[in-house]
N, CA, C and O atoms as CSV, one atom per row, in Angstrom:
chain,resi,resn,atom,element,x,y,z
A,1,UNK,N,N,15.743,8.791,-36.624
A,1,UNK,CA,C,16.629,7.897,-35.914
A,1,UNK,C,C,15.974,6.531,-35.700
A,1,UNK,O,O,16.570,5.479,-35.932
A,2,UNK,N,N,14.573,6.605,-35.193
A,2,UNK,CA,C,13.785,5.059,-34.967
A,2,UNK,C,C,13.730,4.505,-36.348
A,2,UNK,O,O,13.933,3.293,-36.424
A,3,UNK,N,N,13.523,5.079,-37.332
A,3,UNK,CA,C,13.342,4.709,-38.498
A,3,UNK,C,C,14.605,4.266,-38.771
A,3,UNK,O,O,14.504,3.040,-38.735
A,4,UNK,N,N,15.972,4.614,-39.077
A,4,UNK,CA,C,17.067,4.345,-39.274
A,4,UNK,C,C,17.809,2.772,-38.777
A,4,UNK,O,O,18.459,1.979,-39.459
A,5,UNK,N,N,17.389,2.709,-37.235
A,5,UNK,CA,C,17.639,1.429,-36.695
A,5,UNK,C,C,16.467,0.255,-36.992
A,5,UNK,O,O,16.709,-0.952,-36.974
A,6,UNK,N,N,15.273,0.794,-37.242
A,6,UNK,CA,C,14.143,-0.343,-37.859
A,6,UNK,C,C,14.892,-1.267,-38.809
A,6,UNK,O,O,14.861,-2.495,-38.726
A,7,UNK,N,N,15.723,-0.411,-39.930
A,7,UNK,CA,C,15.923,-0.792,-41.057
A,7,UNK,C,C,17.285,-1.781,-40.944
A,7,UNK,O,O,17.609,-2.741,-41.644
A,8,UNK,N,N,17.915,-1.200,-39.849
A,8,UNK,CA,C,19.302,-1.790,-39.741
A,8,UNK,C,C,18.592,-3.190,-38.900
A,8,UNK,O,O,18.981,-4.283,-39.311
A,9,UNK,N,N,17.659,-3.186,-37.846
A,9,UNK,CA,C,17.456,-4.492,-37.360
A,9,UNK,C,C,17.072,-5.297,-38.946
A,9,UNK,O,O,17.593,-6.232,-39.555
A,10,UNK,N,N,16.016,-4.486,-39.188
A,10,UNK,CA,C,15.230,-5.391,-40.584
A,10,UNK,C,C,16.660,-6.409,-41.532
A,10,UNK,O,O,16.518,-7.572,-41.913
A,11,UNK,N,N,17.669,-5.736,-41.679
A,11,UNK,CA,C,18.434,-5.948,-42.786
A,11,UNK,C,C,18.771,-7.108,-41.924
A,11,UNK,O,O,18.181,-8.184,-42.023
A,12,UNK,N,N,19.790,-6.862,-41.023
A,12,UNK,CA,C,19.988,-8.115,-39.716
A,12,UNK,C,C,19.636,-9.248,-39.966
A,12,UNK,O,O,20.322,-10.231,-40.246
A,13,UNK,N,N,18.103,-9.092,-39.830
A,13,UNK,CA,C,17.756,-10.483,-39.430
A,13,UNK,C,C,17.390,-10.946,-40.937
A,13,UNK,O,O,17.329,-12.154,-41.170
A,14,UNK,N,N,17.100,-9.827,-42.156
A,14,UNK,CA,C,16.987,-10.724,-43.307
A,14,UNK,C,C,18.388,-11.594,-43.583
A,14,UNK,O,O,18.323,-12.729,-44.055
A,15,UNK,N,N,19.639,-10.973,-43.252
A,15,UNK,CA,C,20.805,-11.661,-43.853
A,15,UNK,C,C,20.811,-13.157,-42.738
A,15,UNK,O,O,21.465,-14.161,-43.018
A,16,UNK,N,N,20.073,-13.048,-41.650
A,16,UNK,CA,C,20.508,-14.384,-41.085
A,16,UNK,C,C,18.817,-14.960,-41.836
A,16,UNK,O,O,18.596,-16.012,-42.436
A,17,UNK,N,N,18.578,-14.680,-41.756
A,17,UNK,CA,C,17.670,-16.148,-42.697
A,17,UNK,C,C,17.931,-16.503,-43.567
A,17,UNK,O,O,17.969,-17.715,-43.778
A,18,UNK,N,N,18.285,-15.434,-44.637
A,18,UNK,CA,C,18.994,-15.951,-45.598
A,18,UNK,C,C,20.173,-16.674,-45.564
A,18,UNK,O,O,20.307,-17.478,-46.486
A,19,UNK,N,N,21.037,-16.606,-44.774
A,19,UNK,CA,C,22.382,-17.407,-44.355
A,19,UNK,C,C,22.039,-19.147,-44.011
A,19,UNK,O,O,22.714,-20.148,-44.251
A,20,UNK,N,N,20.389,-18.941,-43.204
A,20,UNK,CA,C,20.082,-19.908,-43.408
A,20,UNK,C,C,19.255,-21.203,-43.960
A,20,UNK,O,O,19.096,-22.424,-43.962
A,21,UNK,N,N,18.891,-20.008,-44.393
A,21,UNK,CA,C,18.098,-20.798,-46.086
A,21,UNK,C,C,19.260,-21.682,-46.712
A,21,UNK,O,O,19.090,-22.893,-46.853
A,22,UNK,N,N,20.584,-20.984,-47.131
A,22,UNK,CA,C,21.594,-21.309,-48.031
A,22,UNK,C,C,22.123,-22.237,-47.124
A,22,UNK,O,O,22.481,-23.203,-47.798
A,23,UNK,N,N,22.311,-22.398,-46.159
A,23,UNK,CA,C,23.106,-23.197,-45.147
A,23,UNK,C,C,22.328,-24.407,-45.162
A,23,UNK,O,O,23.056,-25.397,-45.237
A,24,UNK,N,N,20.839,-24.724,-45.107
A,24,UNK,CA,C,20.277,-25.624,-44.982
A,24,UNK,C,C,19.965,-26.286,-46.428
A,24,UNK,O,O,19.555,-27.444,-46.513
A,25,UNK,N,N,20.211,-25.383,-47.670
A,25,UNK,CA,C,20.445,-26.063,-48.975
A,25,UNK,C,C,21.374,-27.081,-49.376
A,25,UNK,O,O,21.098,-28.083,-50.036
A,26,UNK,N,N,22.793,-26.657,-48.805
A,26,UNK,CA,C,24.011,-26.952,-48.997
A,26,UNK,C,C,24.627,-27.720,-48.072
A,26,UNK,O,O,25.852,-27.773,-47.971
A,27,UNK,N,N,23.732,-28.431,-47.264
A,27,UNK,CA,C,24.455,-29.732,-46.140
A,27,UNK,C,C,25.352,-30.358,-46.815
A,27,UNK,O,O,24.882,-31.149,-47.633
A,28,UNK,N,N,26.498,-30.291,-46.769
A,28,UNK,CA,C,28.160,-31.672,-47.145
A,28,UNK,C,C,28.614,-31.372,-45.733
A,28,UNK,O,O,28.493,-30.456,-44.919
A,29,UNK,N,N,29.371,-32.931,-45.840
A,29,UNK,CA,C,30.354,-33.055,-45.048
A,29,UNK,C,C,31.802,-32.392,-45.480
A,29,UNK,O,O,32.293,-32.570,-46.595
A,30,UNK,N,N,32.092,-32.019,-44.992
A,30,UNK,CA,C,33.565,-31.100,-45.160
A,30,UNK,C,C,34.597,-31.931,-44.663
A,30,UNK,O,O,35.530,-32.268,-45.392
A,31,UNK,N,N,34.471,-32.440,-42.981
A,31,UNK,CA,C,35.820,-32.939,-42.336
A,31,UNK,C,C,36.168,-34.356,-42.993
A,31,UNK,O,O,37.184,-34.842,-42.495
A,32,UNK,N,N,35.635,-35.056,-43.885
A,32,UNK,CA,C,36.020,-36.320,-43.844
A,32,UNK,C,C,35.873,-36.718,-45.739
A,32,UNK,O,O,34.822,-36.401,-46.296
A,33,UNK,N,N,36.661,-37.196,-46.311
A,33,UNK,CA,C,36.938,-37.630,-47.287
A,33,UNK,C,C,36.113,-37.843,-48.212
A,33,UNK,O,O,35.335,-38.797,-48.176
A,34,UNK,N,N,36.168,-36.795,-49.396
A,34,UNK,CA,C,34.703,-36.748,-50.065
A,34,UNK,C,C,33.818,-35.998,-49.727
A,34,UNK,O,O,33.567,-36.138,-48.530
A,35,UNK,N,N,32.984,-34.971,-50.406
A,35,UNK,CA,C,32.148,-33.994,-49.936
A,35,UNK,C,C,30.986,-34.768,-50.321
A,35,UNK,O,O,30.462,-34.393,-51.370
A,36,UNK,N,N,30.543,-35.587,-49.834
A,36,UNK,CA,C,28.800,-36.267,-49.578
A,36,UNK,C,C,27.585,-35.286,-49.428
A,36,UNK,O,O,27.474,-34.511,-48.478
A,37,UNK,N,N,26.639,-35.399,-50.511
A,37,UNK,CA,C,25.463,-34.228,-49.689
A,37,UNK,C,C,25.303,-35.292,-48.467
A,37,UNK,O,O,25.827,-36.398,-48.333
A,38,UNK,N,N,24.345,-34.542,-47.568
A,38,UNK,CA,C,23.954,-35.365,-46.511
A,38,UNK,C,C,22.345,-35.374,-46.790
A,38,UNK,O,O,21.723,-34.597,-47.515
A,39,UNK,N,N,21.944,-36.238,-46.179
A,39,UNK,CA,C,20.566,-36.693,-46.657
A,39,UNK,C,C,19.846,-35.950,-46.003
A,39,UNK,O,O,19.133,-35.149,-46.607
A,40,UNK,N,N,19.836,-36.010,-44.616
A,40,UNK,CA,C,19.130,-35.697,-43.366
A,40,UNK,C,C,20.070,-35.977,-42.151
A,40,UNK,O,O,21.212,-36.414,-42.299
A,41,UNK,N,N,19.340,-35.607,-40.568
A,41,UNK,CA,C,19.896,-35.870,-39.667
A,41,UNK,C,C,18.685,-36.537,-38.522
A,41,UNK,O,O,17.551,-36.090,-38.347
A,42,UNK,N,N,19.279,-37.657,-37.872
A,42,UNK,CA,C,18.331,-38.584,-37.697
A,42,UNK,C,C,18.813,-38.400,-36.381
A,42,UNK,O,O,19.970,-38.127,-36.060
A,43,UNK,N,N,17.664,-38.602,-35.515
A,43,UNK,CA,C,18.008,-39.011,-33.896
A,43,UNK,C,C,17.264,-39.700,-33.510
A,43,UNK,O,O,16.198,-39.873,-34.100
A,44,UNK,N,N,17.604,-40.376,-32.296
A,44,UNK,CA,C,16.754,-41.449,-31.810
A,44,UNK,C,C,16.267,-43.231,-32.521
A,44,UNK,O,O,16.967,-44.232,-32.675
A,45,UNK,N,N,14.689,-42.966,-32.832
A,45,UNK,CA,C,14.175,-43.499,-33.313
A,45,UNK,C,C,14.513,-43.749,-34.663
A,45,UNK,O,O,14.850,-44.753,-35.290
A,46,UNK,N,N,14.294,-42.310,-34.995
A,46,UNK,CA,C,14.874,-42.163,-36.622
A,46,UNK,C,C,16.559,-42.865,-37.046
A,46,UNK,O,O,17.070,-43.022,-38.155
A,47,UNK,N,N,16.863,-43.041,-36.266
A,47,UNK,CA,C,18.120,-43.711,-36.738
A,47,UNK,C,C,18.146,-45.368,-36.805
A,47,UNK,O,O,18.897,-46.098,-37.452
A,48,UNK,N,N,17.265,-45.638,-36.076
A,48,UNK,CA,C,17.030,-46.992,-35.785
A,48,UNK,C,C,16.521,-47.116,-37.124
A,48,UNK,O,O,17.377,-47.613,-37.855
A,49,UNK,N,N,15.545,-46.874,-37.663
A,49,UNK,CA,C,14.309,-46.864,-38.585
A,49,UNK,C,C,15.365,-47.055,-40.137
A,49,UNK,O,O,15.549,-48.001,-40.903
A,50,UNK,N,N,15.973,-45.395,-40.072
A,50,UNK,CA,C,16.669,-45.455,-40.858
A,50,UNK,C,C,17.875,-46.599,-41.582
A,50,UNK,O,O,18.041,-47.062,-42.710
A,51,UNK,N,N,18.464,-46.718,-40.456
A,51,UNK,CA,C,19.472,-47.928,-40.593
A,51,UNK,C,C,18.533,-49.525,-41.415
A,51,UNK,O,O,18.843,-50.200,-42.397
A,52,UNK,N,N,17.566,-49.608,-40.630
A,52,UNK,CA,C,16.583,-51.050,-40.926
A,52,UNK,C,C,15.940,-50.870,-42.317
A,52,UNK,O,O,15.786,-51.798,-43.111
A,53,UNK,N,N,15.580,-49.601,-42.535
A,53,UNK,CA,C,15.538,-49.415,-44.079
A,53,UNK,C,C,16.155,-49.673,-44.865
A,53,UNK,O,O,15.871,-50.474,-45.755
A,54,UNK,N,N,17.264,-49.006,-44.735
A,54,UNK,CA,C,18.758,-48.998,-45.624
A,54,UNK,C,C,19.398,-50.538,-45.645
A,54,UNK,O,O,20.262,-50.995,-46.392
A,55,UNK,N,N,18.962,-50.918,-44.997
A,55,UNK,CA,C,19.889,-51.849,-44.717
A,55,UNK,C,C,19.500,-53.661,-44.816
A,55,UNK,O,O,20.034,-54.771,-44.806
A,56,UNK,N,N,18.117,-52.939,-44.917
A,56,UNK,CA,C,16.934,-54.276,-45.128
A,56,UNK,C,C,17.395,-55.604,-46.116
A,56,UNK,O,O,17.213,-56.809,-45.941
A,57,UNK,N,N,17.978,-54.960,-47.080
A,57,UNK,CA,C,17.861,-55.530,-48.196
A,57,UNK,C,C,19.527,-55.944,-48.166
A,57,UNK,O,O,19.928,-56.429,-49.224
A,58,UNK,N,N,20.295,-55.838,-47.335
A,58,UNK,CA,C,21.713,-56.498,-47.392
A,58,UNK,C,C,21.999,-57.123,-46.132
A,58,UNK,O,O,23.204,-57.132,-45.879
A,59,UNK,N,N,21.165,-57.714,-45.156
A,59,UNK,CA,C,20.685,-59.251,-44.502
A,59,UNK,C,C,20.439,-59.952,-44.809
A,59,UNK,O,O,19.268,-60.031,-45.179
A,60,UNK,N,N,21.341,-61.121,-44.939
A,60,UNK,CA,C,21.690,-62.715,-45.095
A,60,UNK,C,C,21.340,-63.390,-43.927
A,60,UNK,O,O,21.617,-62.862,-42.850
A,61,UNK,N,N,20.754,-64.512,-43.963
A,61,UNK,CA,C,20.839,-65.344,-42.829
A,61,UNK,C,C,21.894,-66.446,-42.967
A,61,UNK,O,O,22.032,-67.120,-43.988
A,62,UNK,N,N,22.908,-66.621,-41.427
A,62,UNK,CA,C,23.961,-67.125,-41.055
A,62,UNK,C,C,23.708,-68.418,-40.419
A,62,UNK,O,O,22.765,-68.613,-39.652
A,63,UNK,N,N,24.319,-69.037,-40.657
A,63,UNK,CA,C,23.917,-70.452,-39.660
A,63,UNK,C,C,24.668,-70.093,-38.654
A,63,UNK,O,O,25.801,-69.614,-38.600
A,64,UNK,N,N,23.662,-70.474,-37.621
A,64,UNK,CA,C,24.205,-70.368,-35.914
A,64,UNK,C,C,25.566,-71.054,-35.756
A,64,UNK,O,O,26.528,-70.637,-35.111
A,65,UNK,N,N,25.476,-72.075,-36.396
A,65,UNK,CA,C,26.695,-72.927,-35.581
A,65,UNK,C,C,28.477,-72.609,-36.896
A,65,UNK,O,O,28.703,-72.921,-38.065
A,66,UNK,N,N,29.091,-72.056,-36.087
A,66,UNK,CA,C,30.473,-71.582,-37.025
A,66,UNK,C,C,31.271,-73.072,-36.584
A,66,UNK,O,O,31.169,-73.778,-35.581
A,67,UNK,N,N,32.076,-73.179,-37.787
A,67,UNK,CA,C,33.178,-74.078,-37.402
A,67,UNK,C,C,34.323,-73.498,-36.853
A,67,UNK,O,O,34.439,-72.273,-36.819
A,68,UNK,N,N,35.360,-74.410,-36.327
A,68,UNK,CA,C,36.756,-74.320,-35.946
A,68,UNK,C,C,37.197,-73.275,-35.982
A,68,UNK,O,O,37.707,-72.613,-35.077
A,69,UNK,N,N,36.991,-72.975,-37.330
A,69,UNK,CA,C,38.187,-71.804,-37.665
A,69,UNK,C,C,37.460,-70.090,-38.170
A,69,UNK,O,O,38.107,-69.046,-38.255
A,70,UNK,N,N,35.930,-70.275,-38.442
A,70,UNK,CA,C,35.113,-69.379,-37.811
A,70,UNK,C,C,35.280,-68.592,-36.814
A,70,UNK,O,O,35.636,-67.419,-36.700
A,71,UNK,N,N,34.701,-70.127,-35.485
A,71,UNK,CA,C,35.117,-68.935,-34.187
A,71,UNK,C,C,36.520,-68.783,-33.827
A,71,UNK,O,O,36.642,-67.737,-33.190
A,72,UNK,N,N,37.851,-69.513,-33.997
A,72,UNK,CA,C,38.990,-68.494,-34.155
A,72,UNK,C,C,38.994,-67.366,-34.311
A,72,UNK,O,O,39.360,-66.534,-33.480
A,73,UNK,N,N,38.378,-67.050,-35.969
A,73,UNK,CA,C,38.976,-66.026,-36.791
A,73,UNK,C,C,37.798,-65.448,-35.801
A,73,UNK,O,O,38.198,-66.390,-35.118
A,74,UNK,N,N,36.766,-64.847,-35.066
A,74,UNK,CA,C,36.102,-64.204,-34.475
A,74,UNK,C,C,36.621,-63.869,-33.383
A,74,UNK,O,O,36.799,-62.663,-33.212
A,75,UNK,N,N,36.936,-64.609,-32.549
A,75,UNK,CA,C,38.104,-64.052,-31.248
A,75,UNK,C,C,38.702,-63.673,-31.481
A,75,UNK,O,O,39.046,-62.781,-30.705
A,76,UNK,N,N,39.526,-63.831,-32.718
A,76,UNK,CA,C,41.369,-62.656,-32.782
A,76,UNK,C,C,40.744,-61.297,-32.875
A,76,UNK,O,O,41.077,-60.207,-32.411
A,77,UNK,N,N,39.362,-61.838,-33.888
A,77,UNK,CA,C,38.719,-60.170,-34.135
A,77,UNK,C,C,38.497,-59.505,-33.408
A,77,UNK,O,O,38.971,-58.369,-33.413
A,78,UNK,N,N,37.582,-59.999,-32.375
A,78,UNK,CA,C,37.049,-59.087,-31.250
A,78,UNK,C,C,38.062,-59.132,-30.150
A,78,UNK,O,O,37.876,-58.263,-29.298
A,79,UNK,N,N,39.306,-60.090,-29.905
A,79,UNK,CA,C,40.271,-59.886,-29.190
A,79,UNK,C,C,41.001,-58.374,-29.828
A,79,UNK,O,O,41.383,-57.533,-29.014
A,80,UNK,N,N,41.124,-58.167,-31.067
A,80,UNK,CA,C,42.024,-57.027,-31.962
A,80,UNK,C,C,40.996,-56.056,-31.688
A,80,UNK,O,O,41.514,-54.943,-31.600
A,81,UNK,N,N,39.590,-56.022,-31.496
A,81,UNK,CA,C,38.811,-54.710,-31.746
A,81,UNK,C,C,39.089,-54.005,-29.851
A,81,UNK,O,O,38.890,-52.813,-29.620
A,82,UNK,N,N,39.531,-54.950,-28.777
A,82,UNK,CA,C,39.175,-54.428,-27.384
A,82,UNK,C,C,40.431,-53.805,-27.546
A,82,UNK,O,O,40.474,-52.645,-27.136
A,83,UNK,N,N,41.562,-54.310,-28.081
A,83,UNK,CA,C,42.796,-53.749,-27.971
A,83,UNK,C,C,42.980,-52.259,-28.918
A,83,UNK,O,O,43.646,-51.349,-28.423
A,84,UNK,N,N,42.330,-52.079,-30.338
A,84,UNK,CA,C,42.376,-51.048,-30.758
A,84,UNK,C,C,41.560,-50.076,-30.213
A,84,UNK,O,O,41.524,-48.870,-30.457
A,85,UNK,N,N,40.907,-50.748,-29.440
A,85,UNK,CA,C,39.176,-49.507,-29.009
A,85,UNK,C,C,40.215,-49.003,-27.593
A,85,UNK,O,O,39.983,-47.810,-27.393
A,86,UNK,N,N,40.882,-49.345,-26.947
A,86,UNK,CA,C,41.317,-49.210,-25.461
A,86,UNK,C,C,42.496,-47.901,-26.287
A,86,UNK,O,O,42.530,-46.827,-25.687
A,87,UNK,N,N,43.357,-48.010,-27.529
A,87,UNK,CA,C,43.840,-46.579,-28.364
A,87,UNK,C,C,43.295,-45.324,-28.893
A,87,UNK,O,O,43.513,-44.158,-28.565
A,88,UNK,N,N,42.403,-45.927,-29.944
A,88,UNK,CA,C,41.356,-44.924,-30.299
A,88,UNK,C,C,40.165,-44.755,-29.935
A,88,UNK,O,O,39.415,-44.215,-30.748
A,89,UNK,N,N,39.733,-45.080,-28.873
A,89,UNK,CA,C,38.327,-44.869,-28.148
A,89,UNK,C,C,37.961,-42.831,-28.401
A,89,UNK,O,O,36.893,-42.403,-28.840
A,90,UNK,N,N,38.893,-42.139,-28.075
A,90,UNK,CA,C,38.356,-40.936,-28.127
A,90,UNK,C,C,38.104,-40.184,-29.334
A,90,UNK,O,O,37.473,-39.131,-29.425
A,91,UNK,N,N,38.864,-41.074,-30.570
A,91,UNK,CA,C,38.805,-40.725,-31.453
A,91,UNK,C,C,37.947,-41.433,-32.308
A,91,UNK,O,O,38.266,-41.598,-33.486
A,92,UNK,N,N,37.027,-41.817,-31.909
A,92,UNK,CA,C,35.632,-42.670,-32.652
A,92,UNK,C,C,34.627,-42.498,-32.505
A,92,UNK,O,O,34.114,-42.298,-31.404
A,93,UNK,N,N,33.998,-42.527,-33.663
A,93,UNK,CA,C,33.007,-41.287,-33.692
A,93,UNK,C,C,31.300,-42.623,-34.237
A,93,UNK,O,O,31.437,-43.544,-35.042
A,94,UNK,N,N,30.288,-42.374,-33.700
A,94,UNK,CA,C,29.308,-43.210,-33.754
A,94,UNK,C,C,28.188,-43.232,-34.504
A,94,UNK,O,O,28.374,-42.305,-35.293
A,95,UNK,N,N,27.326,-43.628,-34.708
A,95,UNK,CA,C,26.200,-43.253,-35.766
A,95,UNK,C,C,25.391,-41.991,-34.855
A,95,UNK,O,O,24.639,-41.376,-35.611
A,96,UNK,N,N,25.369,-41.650,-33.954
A,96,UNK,CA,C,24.520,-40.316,-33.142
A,96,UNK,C,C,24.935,-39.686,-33.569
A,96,UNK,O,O,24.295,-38.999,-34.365
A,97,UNK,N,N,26.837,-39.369,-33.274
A,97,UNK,CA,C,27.618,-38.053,-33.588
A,97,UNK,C,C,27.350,-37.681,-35.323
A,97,UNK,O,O,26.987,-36.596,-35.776
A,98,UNK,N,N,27.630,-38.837,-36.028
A,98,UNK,CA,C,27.627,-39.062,-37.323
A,98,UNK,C,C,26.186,-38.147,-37.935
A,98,UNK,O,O,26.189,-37.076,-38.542
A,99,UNK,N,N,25.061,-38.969,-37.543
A,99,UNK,CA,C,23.525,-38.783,-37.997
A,99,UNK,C,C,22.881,-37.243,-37.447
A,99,UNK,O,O,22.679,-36.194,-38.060
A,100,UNK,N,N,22.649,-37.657,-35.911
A,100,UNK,CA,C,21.881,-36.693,-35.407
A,100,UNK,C,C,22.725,-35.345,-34.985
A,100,UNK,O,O,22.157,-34.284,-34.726
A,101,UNK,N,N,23.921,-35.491,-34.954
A,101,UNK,CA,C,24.935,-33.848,-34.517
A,101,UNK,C,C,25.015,-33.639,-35.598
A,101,UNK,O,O,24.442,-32.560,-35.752
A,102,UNK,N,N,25.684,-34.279,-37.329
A,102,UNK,CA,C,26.567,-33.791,-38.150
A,102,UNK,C,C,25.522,-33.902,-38.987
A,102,UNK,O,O,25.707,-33.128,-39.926
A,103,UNK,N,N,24.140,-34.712,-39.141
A,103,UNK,CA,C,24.074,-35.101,-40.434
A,103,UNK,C,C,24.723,-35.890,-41.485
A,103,UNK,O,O,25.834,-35.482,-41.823
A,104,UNK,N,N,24.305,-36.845,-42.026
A,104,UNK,CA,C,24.807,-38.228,-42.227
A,104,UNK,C,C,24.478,-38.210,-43.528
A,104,UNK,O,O,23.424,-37.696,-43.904
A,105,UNK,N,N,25.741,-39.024,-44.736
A,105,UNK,CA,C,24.956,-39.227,-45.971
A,105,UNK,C,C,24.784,-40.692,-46.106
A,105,UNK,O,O,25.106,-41.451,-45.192
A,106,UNK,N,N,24.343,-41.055,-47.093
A,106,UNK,CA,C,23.773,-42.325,-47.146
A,106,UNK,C,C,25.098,-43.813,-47.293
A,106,UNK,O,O,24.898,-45.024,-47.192
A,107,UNK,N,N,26.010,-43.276,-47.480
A,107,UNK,CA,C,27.659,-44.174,-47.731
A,107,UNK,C,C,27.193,-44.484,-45.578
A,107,UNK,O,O,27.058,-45.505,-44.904
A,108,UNK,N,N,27.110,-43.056,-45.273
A,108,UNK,CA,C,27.440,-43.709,-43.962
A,108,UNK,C,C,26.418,-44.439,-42.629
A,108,UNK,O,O,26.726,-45.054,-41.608
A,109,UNK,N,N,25.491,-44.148,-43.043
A,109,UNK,CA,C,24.229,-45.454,-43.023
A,109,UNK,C,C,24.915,-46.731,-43.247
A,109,UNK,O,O,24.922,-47.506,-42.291
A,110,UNK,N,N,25.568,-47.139,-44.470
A,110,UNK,CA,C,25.518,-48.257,-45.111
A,110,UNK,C,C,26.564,-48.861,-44.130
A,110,UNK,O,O,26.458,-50.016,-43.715
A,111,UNK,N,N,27.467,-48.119,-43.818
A,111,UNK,CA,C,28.796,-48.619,-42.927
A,111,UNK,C,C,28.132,-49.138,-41.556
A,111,UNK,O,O,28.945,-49.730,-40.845
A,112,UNK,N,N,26.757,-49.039,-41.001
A,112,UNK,CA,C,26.281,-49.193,-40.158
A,112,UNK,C,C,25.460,-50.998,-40.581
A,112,UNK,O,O,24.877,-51.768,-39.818
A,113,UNK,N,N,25.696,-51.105,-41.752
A,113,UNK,CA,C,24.744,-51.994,-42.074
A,113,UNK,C,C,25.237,-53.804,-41.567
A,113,UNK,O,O,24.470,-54.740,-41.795
């Protein structure tokens, strides 16, 4: 009988490692358009880091001073972003949720850039 349940724990816990061996092979995103491997999952620091990596190399420098119709077109923007964010606020999702909960592929780094 001790022998019998040894074997049944043994089997147990081999099928969950193995579940997660394969689970940690096969990171995609599923919920969102396109099955992306994901690279890694970054928190904190690592996201900071990450982003400045990625992203190093597609920073331009802007001249400080915008004309006329610059800062217009910048107020309607950020006037249009308080008004859509005050709709979909619960439904927006951030580089933490993205990176460090879901695991992130590299398309969505770049959207951060």
């Amino acid at each position: 009988m001790k022998n019998s349940c040894f074997w049944r724990a043994f089997a147990l816990v081999a099928i969950i490692f193995c579940l997660e061996v394969v689970k940690a092979e096969q990171l995609y995103k599923v919920s969102e358009v396109g099955n992306r491997p994901v690279i890694a999952k970054f928190c904190g620091d690592q996201i900071n880091d990450a982003v400045t990596a990625s992203c190093s190399w597609r920073r331009t420098r802007r001249s400080a001073i915008m004309d006329e119709n610059e800062a217009l077109s910048f107020l309607q923007y950020q006037r249009s972003l308080r008004h859509a964010g005050r709709q979909a606020r619960s439904a927006q999702t951030d580089i933490v949720e993205e990176c460090c909960i879901e695991g992130c592929a590299m398309e969505e780094i770049y959207e951060y850039c």
